[in-house]
N, C-alpha and C positions, 0 to 999 in steps of 0.2 A: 871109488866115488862113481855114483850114476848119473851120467848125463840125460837132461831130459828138456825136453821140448813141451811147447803146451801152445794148445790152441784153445783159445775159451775166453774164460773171462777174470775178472781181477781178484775175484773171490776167490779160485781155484789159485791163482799166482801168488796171493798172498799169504797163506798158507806156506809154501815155499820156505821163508826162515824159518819156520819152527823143524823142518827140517833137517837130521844129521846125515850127512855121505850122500848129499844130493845137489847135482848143479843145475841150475837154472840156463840152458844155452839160448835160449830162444823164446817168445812170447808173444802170440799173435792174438789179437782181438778184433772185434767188430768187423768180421766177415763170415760170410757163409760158404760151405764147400761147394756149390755151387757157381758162387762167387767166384773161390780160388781157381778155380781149373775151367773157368772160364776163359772169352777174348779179351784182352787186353786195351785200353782206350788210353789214349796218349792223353798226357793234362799236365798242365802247369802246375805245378806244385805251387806256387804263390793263390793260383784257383782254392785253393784247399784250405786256409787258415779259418778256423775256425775260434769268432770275438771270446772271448775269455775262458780259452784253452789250449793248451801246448801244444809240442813239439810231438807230442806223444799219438795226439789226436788226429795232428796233420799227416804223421806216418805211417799212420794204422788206412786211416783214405786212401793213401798214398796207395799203400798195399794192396788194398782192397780192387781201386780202379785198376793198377798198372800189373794187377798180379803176381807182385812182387814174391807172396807167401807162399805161391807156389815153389820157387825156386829156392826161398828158404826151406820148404818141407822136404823134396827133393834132396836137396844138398847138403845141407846138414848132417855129422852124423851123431846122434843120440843113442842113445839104448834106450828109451823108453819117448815115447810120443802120446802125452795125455791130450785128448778129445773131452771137451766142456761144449755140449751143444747148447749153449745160453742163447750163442748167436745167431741161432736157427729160425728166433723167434722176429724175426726181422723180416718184413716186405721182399720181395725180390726186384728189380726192376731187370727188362727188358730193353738194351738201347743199343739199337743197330743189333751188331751176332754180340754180343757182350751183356752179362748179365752182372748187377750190382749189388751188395748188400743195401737195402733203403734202410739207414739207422739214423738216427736221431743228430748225429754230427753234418752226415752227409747232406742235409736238408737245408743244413745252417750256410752252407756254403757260397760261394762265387761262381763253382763250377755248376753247382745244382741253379743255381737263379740264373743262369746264364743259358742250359741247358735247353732245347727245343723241347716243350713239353709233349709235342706232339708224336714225337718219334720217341716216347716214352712208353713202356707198355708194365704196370703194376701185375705183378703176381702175388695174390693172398698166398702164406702159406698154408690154408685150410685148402687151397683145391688140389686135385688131381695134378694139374700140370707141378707145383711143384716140388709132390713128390717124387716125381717121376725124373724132372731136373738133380733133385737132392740125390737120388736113389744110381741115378745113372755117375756122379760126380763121384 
């Protein structure tokens, strides 16, 4: 059986049961590799809930802020590690040295409305900068 890892999105994970001689070990969404190997921002996980959506959605933030996913990528072992750049298509934000996936969950939040907008810095991913973030990650 092949163990495998996936970084993407649900489309790609759901496919998975159809499936013979393949384990699903891991399944990371809504961040960008940019993101992952990014600094790390301390945050109350209660910051994070997100009104009529789960556990799944809070973890994935979770991940996303505290760079959790790195250490799952890292650590892990798989034999095969599928990349779904679905979530490339996401904003970047700039806060403090820490860079963020801006997605659609993260906006909904307590941590995000709470957040000094001003030490906030948007990066399209149409510019230069970041590619160059993405490219270097």
């Amino acid at each position: 059986m092949y163990r495998v890892g996936l970084l993407g999105s649900c489309v790609t994970r759901d496919a998975f049961p159809l499936s013979q001689g393949v384990s699903l070990e891991y399944y990371i969404a809504r961040s960008s590799l940019v993101s992952i190997f990014s600094t790390s921002i301390e945050v109350d996980d209660e910051k994070l809930n997100v009104e009529d959506k789960g556990e799944f959605e809070r973890r994935m933030l979770s991940f996303d802020i505290k760079k959790t996913s790195k250490d799952i990528l890292i650590d892990q072992d798989v034999d095969y590690l599928i990349l779904d750049f679905i979530d490339e298509r996401f904003p970047l934000l700039k806060v403090g040295e820490a860079i963020l996936t801006k997605s659609n969950y993260l906006v909904s939040t307590r941590f995000w409305n709470e957040l000094d907008k001003s030490d906030v810095i948007e990066i399209s991913r149409d510019e230069e900068a970041s590619f160059e973030l993405w490219s270097n990650s």
